[in-house]
N, C-alpha and C positions, 0 to 999 in steps of 0.2 A: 504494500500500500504506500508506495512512495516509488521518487527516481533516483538515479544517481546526479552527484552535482555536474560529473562533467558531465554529462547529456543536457544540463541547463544552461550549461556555458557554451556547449556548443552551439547552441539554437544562438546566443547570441553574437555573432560573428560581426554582425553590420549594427550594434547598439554601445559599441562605444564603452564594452568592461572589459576592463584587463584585469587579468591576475597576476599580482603581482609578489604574491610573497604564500607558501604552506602546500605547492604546487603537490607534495606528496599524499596529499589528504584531499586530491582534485575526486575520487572515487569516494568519496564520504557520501550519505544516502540523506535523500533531502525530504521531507515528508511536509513543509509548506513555508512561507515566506511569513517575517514577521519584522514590524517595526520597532527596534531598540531606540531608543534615547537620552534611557539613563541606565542608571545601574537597579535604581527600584524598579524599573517596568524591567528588567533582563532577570530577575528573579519568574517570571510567569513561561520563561520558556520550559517545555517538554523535552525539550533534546530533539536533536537531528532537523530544527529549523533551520532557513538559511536567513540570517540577521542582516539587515538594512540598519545605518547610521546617517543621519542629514548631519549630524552635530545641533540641531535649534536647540535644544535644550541646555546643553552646555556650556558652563562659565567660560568667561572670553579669558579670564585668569586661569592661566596654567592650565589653557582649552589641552595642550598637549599630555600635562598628566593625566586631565580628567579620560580623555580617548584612551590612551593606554590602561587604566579602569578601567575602563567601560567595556574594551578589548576583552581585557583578561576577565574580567565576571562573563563575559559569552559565552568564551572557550570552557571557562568552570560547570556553565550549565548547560554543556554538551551540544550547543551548536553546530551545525555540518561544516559552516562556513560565515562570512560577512563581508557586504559590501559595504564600501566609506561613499559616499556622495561628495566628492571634492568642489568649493568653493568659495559661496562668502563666510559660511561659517567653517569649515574646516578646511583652509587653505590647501594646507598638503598636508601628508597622512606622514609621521615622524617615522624615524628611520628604528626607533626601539621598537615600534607598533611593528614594522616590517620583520624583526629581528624576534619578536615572540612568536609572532603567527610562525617563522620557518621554523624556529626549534620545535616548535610544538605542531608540524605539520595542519595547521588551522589555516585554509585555505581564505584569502584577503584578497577582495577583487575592488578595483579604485574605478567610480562613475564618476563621467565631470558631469558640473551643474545646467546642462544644458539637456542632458539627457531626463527623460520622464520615468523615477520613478516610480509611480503609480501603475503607467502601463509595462513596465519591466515586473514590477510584481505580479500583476493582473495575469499576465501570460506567463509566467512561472505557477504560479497555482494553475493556470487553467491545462497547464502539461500535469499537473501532479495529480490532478482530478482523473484527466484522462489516462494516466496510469493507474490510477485507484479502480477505474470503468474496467480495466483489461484485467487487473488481478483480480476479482469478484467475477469474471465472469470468464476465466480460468477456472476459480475454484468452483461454478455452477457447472462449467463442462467436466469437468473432471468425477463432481459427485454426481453427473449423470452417467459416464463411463461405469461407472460403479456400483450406480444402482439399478440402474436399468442398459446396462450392455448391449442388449437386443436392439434398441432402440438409435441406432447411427447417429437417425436425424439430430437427435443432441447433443452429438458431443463432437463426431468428425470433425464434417465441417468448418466448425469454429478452431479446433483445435492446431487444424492443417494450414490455415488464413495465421495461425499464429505462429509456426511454422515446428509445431509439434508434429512428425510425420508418425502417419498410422502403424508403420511398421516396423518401427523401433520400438527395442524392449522397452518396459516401464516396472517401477518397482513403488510399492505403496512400504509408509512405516507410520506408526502411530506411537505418537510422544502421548505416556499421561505424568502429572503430578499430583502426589497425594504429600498429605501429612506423614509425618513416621510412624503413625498406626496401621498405615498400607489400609487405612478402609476411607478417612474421609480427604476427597479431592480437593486441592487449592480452589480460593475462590474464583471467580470468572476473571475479575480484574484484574489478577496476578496470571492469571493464566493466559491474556491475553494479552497483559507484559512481556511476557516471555515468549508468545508469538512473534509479538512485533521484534524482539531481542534476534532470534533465531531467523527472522524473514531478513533482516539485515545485513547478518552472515550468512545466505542464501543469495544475497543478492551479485557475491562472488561469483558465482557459478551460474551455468548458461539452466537453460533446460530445467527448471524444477518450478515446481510448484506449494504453494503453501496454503491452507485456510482452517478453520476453526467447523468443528464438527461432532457434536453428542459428546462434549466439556475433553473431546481428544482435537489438539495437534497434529492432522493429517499434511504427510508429505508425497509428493508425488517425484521421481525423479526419472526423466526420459534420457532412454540409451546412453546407460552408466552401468559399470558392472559392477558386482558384489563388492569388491576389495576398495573399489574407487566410493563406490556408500559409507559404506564402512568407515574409511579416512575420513569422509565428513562429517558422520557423525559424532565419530570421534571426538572431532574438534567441537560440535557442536555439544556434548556431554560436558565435557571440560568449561568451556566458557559459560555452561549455564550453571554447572555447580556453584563456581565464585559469587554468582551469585542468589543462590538458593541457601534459604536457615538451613542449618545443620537438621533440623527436624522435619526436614521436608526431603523425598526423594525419588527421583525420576526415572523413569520404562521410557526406553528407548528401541521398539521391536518392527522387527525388518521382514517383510515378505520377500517371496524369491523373484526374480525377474521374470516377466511374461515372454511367448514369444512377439506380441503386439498389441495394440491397446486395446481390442476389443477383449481380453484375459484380462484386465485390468483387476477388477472384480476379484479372481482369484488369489491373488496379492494381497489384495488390501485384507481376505479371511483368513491365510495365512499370518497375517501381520497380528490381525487380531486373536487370535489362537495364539501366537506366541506373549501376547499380553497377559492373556487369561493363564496363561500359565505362569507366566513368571511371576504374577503378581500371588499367583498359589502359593509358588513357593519361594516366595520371596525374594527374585533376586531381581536386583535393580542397581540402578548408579551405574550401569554398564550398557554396550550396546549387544540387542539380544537377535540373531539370527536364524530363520525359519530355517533354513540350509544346515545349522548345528545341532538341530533336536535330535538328531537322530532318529532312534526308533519310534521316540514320539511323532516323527510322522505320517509313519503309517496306523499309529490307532487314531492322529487328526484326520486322518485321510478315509475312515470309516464314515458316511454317509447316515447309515441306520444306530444311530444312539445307543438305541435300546440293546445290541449287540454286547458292549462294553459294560453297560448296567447290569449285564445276566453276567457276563466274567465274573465283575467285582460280586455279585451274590454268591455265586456258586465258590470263590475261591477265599477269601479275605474279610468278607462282611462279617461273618463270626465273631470274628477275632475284634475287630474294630467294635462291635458290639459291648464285647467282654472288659474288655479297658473301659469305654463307656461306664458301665454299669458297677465294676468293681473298681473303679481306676489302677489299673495294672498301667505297665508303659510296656504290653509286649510287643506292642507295634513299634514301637521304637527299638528294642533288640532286635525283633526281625530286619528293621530297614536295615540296622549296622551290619546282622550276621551277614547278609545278601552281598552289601555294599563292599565289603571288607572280603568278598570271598569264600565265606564260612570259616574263618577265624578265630578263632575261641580267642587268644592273646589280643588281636588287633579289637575287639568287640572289646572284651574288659580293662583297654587302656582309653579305648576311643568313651564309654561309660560309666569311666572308675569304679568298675563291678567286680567285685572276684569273679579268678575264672569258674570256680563250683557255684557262684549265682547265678551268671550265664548260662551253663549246663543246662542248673537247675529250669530256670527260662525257656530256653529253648525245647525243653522235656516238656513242660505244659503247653508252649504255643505247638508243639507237634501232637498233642491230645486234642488240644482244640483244632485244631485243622483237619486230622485226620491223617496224615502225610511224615513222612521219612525226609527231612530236610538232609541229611547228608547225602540225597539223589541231585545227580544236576539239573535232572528235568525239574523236575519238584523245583529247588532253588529259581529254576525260570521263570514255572509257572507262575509267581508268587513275587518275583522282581515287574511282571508286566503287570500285575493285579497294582502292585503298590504304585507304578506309572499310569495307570488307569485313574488310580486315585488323584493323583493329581489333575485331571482334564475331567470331570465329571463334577 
C-alpha cells in the first residue's frame, strides 16, 4: 500500500527537484506526502511519509539551526524522505543539513520557489492512491485464485495485465501472531502493523504479493523457488522479532510451489495445515515448511477425515483416555520410548525416571494397549497414531 521514493522522483524529471544529499535511501517506500513546518507538527508523522518544508514557520534567527531541527526530528520519526522549498524563506539549505541526510542515508530533495508545491504533492498522492488501487486488487485476485480457482474470469486476467504470468509456479505462506499462550491472537492493529512492516521489506522483491485475511498475513510469491522463500522469510522472521514482546510469537508456514496459478489453492491448504500443526505442537519463531513434514504429508494428504479418526480409536485412544481419567503421563513415556528408539536409558534420562519406572510404564501402557512394544511394527503403528494426534 504504498510506492517507492525513486519511482516518485522519477515521475518528476521536468518539475525542477533534485536530490541532493541520502541518494542511498533513494529506495525508501513512501506511503503519502505531508506538510512539516515545525518540529510540533513533525511529531504527527507515521513513518514512511515523504516531508515537504517551505521554512514559513521558522525563526528568521538561527533559521539554519532551526532546519537542521527540524531535519533531524523527521528523520527521528521515520520519514522516507524530504523536500526543502528553496527561497524567500529558506535561502539555501546549509551544508550540515546536507551532511546528516548522507550519513544517515535520509534522502533531501531541494524545490526552488517557483515551483508549485501543492501540485507536486497532489500528484505524488495521486501515484500512491493508484498504487494503493493495484495492491487491493492484487490481493482481490489472488483470494479469488484461491477460492474459487475454477472461476479464470477473476483472477487471470487481471493478474496477466499485471504481469503475473499464469504459468509460473506460485507458493502461498500464512504468517499468524498470537500471544505466548499460542491461543489468543494479536490485536488487529498490531497485526496490521506488522503487515504494513513486512509489505515494506517485500517491497525488495519483484513478484509477490501481500494482504490481510481471516486475522492471517497471506503471502503470495510468483516463480520463486523453495530455498529462495525461505531466505526471505528468513529475513522477514528476524526483523519482525526485534520487534515483537518477548510474549508474543510468530508461525511462519510455507506451502509447496504449484505447477501454475490455477493450483494456487493447493498451497495456500498446504500452508494452512502446516499452521495447524505447528501451532499443535508448538513450534514457532521459525520458518515452517510443507516440503519438511514428512510423513505428515501423507496423513494431510488423506481426503476422508474420518479414516485417521478410526486409526486414533482403534490404536491410542485408550491410553489417552487413561491419563485423562487417572492422570498417568503414559503418553508421555510412550512418545519418548518411540522417539528415543525404545531406549530404556535415553527415556529415563530424557524423564528423570529410573530405568525400573520406565519398565514399570511401559508394562502397563503395553496392558493397556494390548500390544508387544519391543515389535517394530507395533512401535510404528503407534508412532503414526501419536502423529495422527497431532493433525486431528
Amino acid at each position: 500500500m504504498a510506492i517507492k521514493l525513486s519511482e516518485l522522483y522519477k515521475s518528476t524529471s521536468r518539475k525542477n527537484m533534485k536530490l541532493i544529499a541520502g541518494k542511498n535511501g533513494i529506495n525508501n517506500i513512501v506511503t503519502w506526502a505531508h506538510m512539516i513546518e515545525s518540529i510540533e507538527t513533525s511529531i504527527f508523522l507515521d513513518g514512511k511519509e515523504l516531508a515537504f518544508i517551505t521554512g514559513i514557520a521558522l525563526e528568521k534567527v538561527d533559521i539554519e539551526e532551526k532546519l537542521y531541527e527540524l531535519v533531524e526530528h523527521t528523520y527521528k520519526h521515520k520519514a522516507s524522505g524530504i523536500v526543502i522549498n528553496t527561497g524567500p524563506y529558506i535561502e539555501k539549505i546549509p551544508e550540515d543539513v546536507i551532511q546528516f541526510c548522507n550519513e544517515n542515508n535520509f534522502p533531501l530533495f531541494e524545490v526552488p520557489w517557483h515551483t508549485h508545491l501543492a501540485n507536486l504533492m497532489k500528484d505524488f498522492c495521486y501515484q500512491i492512491t493508484l498504487s494503493d488501487k493495484t495492491t487491493l486488487e492484487l490481493s482481490s485476485a489472488l483470494n479469488n485464485a484461491i477460492f474459487f480457482p475454477s472461476q479464470h474470469e477473476l483472477y487471470i486476467p487481471y493478474l496477466e495485465s499485471k504481469g503475473f504470468r499464469t504459468i509460473w509456479p506460485y507458493c502461498v505462506v500464512l504468517i499468524e501472531i498470537f500471544e505466548r499462550d499460542g491461543i489468543t491472537a494479536v490485536n488487529s492493529k498490531k497485526r496490521i502493523k506488522l503487515l504494513r512492516f513486512i509489505e515494506n521489506i517485500l517491497y525488495s522483491y519483484e513478484r509477490t504479493i501481500i494482504y490481510d485475511v481471516d486475522a492471517k498475513i497471506t503471502l503470495a510469491f510468483a516463480n520463486y523457488t523453495q530455498e529462495e522463500i525461505k531466505n526471505i522469510l528468513d529475513e522477514i522472521k528476524k526483523r519482525c522479532m526485534e520487534i515483537l514482546k518477548k510474549d508474543e510469537k510468530i508461525y511462519l508456514c510455507v506451502g509447496e510451489n504449484t505447477k501454475n496459478i490455477q493450483c494456487i489453492a493447493k498451497s495456500a491448504r498446504q500452508a494452512m495445515d502446516v499452521l495447524k500443526l505447528q501451532r499443535k505442537k508448538e513450534i514457532y519463531d521459525k520458518v515452517s515448511m510443507y516440503s519438511d513434514l514428512g510423513a505428515y504429508k501423507l496423513l494431510l494428504a488423506i481426503e476422508d477425515k474420518e479414516i485417521i479418526k478410526k486409526y486414533f480409536r482403534e490404536t491410542i485412544e485408550e491410553l489417552v483416555k487413561n491419563d485423562e481419567l487417572k492422570g498417568t503421563d503414559y503418553l508421555t513415556v510412550l512418545e519418548s520410548y518411540l522417539r528415543n528408539s525404545g531406549s530404556i536409558k535415553a527415556v529415563s534420562e530424557e524423564l528423570f525416571y529410573h530405568k525400573n519406572t520406565v519398565c514399570y510404564k511401559l508394562s502397563k501402557i503395553e496392558g493397556i494397549l494390548g500390544c508387544n512394544l519391543s515389535y517394530l511394527d507395533n512401535r510404528m503403528t503407534y508412532r503414526l497414531a501419536l502423529m495422527i494426534m497431532d493433525i486431528i
